[in-house]
N, C-alpha and C positions, 0 to 999 in steps of 0.2 A: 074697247076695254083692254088695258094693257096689266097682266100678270106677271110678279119679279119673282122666281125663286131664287134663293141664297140658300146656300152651304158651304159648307170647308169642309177639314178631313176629306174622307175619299170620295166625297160627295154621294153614297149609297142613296143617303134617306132622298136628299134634293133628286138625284135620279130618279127612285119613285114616284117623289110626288111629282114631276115633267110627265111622266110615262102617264101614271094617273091622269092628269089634268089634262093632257093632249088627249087622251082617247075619251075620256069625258067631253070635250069641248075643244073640238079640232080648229075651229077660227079663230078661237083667240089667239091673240100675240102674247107669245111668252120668253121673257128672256131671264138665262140663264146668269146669276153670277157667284161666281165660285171665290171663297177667300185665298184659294191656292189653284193651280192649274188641272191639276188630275180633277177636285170635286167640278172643275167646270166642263171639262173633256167629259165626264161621265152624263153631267146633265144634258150637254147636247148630243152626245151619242142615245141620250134618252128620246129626245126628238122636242129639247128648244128647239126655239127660231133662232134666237141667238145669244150670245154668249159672253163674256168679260171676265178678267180674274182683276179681284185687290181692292184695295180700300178706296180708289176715285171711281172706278166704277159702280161702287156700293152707293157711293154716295150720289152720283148723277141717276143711278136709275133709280134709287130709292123715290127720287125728285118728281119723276115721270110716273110713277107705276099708280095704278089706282086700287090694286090689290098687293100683298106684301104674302110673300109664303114662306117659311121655313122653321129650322128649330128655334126654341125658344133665346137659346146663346146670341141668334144677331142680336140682340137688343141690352145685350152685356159687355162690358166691355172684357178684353182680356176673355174673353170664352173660347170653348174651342182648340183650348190650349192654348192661349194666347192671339190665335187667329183673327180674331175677331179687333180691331183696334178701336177706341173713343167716338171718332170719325164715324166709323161705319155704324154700329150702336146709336151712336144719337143720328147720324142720317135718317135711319131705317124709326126710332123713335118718334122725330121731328116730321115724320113723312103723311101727309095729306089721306095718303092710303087708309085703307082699311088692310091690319094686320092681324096675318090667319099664325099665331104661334103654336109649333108641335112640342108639347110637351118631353123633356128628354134629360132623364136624370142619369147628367155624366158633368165629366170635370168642373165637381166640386161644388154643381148647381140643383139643389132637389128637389123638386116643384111638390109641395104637397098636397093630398089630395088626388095625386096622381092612381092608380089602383094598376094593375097588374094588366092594363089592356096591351092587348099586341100590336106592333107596329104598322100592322095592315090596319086595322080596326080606326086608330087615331089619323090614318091617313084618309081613309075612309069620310070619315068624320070633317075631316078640311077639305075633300073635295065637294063632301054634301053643303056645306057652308058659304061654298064658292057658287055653285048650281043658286045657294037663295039670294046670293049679292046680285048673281047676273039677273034672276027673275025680278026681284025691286030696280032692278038699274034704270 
């Protein structure tokens, strides 16, 4: 079982959810990729396996991975402040995977329906969801 998380910005949320998902489920392979180099430095300082920054590598491990993790923006284009490009978006879209999106109402995207949970709570919530992928796998 191979797990992608993706983030940009500073990569916080993506760090967590690495941190999370490695001390949940230390065997998995988990690789890291970041749409800029700091969110990817932060993921594997989180404790990826490994690592990649930018839109080809969005797009070749989107290809590989059999689980997809991160905020809701990969799958937008231009999210993230722009971060995020077409490419990566529809990679991550077009991907075989089962994608776990975290809910995050920021630049200019507002998922409704969302209520006032804390970011521990929805993290929470994606690594429970990942525990029932691996249990049916």
């Amino acid at each position: 079982m191979h797990i992608v998380v993706m983030d940009g910005q500073g990569g916080r949320l993506g760090a967590q959810l690495v941190k999370e998902i490695k001390s949940s489920f230390p065997e998995i392979l988990l690789t890291a990729i970041g749409t800029n180099a700091l969110a990817t430095a932060a993921m594997l300082k989180a404790g990826a396996d490994a690592g990649a920054t930018g839109e080809n590598p969005a797009v070749v491990a989107a290809k590989g991975a059999d689980i997809i993790v991160g905020p809701i923006g990969i799958v937008i284009a231009d999210s993230m402040l722009g971060e995020v490009t077409e490419k990566m978006a529809l990679a991550v879209s077009r991907a075989s995977a089962t994608r776990i999106l975290i809910p995050v109402n920021r630049c200019s995207n507002l998922i409704a329906g969302v209520g006032g949970q804390s970011t521990a709570a929805v993290l929470s919530d994606a690594v429970e969801k990942i525990r029932l992928l691996l249990e049916n796998a």
